[in-house]
C-alpha positions as CSV (number, residue, x, y, z in Angstrom):
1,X,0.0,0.0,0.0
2,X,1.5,3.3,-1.1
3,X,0.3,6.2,1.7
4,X,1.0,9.8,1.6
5,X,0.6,11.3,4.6
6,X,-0.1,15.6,4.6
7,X,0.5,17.5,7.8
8,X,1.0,20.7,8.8
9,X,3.5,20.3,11.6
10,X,5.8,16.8,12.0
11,X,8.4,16.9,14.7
12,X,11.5,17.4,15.0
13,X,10.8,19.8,11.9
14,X,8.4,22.1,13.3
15,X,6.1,21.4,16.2
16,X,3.6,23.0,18.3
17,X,1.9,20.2,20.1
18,X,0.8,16.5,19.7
19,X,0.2,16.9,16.3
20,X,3.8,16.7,15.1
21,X,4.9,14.3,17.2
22,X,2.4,11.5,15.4
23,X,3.0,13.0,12.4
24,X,6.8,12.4,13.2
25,X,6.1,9.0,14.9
26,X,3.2,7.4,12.9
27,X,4.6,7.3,9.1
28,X,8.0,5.2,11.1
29,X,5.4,3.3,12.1
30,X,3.3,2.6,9.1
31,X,7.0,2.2,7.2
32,X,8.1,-0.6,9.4
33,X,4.8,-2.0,9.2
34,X,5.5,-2.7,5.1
35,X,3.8,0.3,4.1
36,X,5.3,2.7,1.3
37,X,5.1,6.2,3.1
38,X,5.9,9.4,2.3
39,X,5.2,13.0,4.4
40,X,4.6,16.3,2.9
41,X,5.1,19.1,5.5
42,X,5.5,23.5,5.1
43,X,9.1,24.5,4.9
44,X,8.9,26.9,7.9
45,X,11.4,28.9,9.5
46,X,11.6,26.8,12.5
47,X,12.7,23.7,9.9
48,X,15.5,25.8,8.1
49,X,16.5,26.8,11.6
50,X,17.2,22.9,12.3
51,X,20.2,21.1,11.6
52,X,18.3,19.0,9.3
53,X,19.6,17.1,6.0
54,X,17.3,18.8,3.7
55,X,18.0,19.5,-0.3
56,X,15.8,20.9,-3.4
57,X,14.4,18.9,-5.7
58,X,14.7,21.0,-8.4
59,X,10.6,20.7,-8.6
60,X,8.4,24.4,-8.4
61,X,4.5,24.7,-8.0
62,X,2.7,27.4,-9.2
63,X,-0.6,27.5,-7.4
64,X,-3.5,29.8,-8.1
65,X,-4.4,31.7,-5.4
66,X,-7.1,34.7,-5.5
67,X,-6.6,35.5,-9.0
68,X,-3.0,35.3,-9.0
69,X,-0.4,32.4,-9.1
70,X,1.7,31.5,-5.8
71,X,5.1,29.7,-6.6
72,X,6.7,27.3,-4.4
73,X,9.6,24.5,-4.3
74,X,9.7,21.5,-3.1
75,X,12.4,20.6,-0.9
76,X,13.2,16.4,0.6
77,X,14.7,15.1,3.4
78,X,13.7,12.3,5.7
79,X,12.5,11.6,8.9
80,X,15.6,11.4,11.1
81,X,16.5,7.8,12.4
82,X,14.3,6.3,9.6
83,X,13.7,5.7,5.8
84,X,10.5,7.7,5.2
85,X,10.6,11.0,2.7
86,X,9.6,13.7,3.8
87,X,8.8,16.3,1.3
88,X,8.5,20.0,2.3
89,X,6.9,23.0,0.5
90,X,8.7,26.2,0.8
91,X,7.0,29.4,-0.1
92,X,8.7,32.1,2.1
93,X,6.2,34.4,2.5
94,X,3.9,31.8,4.0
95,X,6.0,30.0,5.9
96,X,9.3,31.9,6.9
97,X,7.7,33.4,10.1
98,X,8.4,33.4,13.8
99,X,5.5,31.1,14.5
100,X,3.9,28.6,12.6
101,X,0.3,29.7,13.1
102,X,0.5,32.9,14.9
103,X,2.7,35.1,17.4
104,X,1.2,35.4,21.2
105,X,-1.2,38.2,20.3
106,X,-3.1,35.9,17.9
107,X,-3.2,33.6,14.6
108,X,-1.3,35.1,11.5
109,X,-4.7,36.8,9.1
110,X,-3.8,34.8,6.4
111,X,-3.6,31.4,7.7
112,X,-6.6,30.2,5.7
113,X,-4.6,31.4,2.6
114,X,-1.4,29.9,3.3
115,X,-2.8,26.4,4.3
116,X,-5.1,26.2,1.0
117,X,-1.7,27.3,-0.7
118,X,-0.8,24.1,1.1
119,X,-3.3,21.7,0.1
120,X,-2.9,22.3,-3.2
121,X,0.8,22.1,-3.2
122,X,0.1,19.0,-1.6
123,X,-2.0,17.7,-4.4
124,X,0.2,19.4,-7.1
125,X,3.4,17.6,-5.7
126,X,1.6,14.0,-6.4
127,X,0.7,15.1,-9.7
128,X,5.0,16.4,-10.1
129,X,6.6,12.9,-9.0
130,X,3.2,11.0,-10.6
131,X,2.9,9.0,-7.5
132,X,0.4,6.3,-7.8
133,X,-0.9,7.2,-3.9
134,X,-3.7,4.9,-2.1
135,X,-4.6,6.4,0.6
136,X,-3.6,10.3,1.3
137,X,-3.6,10.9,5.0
138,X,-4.7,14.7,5.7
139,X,-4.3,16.4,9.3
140,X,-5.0,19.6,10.1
């Protein structure tokens, strides 16, 4: 079974609660278990801050986003101390800020813009390796 599994937080990338930490646990999981995984994950600035193997694929998105279109690249690594991908989407202006959803006085005002940018870079990024995906795991 081929699985792809879409999050918006996956520790020890970027992490603000329980979320990451099954999205960083789960797809070992699932791997060891014989399934074919893969993660797709935001680029954020608490990733790039990491001391994390992670390289370009030499792959860009261009997503349409209220009447204009939003680039972004996709970037790969791996889940440390395992064999799953992880795939990340970097689009700066999204996702190169000091929180991932917000700063203490509240949530960022465009957050329903950058996660639909998301989704679709999701979907867009299966359509760029033409995976042949099962099952796509959303959270968030």
């Amino acid at each position: 079974m081929k699985a792809l599994f879409i999050t918006s937080e996956a520790a020890p990338f970027a992490k603000t609660g329980g979320l990451a930490d099954v999205s960083g646990a789960l797809p070992k999981h699932l791997l060891e278990a014989g399934c074919d995984i893969s993660v797709i994950t935001p680029y954020y600035r608490q990733t790039a801050a990491g001391n994390f193997d992670i390289i370009p694929t030499g792959k860009t998105l261009s997503i349409p986003i209220h009447g204009s279109v939003i680039t972004g690249e996709i970037l790969s690594g791996r889940l440390p101390k395992s064999n799953v991908p992880v795939y990340f989407i970097r689009q700066d202006n999204y996702y190169d800020r000091d929180g991932l959803y917000g700063q203490p006085e509240g949530d960022y005002r465009d957050n329903c813009e950058r996660f639909v940018f998301f989704a679709r870079a999701a979907i867009e990024t299966i359509k760029v390796f033409n995976w042949d995906v099962d099952i796509i795991h959303c959270n968030d």
